[in-house]
C-alpha positions as CSV (number, residue, x, y, z in Angstrom):
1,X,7.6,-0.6,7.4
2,X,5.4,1.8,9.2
3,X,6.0,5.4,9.0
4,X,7.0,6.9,12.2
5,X,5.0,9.9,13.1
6,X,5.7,12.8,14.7
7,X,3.9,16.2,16.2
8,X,5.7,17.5,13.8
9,X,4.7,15.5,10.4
10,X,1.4,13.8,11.2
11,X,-0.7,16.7,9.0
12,X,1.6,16.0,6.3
13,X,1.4,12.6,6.0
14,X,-2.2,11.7,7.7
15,X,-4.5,14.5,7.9
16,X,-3.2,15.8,4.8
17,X,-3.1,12.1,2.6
18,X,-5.6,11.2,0.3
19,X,-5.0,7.7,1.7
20,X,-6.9,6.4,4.7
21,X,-4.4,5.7,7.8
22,X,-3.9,3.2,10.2
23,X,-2.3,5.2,13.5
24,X,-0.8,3.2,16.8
25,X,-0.2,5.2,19.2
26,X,2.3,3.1,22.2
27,X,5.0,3.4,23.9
28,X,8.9,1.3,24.6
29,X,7.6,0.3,28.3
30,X,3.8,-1.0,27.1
31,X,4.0,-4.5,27.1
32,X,0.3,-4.9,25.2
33,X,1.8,-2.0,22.2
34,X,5.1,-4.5,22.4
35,X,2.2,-7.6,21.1
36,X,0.9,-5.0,18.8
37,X,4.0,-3.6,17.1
38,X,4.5,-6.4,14.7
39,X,0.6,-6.7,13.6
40,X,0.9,-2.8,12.5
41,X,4.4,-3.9,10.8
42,X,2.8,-6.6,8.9
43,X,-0.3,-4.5,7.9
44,X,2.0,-2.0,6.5
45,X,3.7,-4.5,4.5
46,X,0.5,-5.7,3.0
47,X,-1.3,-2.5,3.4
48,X,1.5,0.1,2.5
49,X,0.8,1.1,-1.3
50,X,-3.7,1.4,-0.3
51,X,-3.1,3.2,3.1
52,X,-0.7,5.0,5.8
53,X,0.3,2.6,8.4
54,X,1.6,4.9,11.1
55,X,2.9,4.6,14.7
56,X,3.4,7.6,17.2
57,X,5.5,6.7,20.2
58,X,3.3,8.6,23.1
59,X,6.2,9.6,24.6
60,X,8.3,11.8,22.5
61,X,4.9,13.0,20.6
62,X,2.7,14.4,23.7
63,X,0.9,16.7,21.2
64,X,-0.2,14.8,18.8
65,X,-1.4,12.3,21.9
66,X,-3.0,15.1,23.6
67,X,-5.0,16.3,20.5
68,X,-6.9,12.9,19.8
69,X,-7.7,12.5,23.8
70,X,-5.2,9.2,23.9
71,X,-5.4,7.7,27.2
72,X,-4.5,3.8,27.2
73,X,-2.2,2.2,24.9
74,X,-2.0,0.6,22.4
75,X,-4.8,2.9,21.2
76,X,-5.3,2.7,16.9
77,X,-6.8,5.4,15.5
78,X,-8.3,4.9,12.0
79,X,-8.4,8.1,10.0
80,X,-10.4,8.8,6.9
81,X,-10.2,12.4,4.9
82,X,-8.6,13.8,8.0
83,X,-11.1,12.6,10.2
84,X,-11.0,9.4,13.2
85,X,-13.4,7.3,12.0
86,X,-12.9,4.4,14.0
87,X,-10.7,3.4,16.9
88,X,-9.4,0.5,18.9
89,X,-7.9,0.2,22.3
90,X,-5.7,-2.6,23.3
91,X,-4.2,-5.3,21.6
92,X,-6.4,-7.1,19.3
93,X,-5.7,-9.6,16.4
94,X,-4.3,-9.1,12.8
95,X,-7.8,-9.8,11.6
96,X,-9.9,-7.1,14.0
97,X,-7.5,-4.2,12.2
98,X,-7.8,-5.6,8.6
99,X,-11.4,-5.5,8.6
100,X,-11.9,-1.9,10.2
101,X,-8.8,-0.8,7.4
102,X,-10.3,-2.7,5.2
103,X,-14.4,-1.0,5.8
104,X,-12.8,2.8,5.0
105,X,-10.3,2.0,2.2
């Protein structure tokens, strides 16, 4: 299951991880993060002992939001050594994620 990040533990357990991270960032009312949700679920399960498969609900973290300039949701943020390496807005498939995971693991 993916971790549920929070203004308050995303240097912990992104910027501070040895692990590259998969981040969504959505929200309950975005119908596109709703289509998304369950990729980022499934990645975790397949993904969960390489990387951190995180989601930030917009919302209740406005910081954490605010600090990487998130605009449109679902926004994934792929973070490498705590840096954003790559970055996807709106819903995509499984595959589109995998790969860009996949190309900084």
């Amino acid at each position: 299951m993916a971790l549920e990040l929070t203004d308050a533990n995303f240097q912990e357990n992104v910027l501070n991880s040895n692990k590259a991270a998969l981040v969504d960032f959505w929200a309950e009312w975005c119908g596109p993060c709703r289509m998304v949700g369950p990729i980022v679920e499934e990645i975790s399960n397949e993904y969960g002992d390489k990387a951190v498969i995180g989601k930030v609900n917009v919302d209740n973290n406005p910081e954490i939001a605010a600090k990487y300039g998130i605009r449109n949701i679902p926004t994934i943020l792929f973070i490498k050594n705590g840096e954003v390496v790559d970055k996807q807005v709106g819903a995509v498939p499984k595959a589109s994620l995998a790969a860009k995971l996949d190309a900084i693991i």
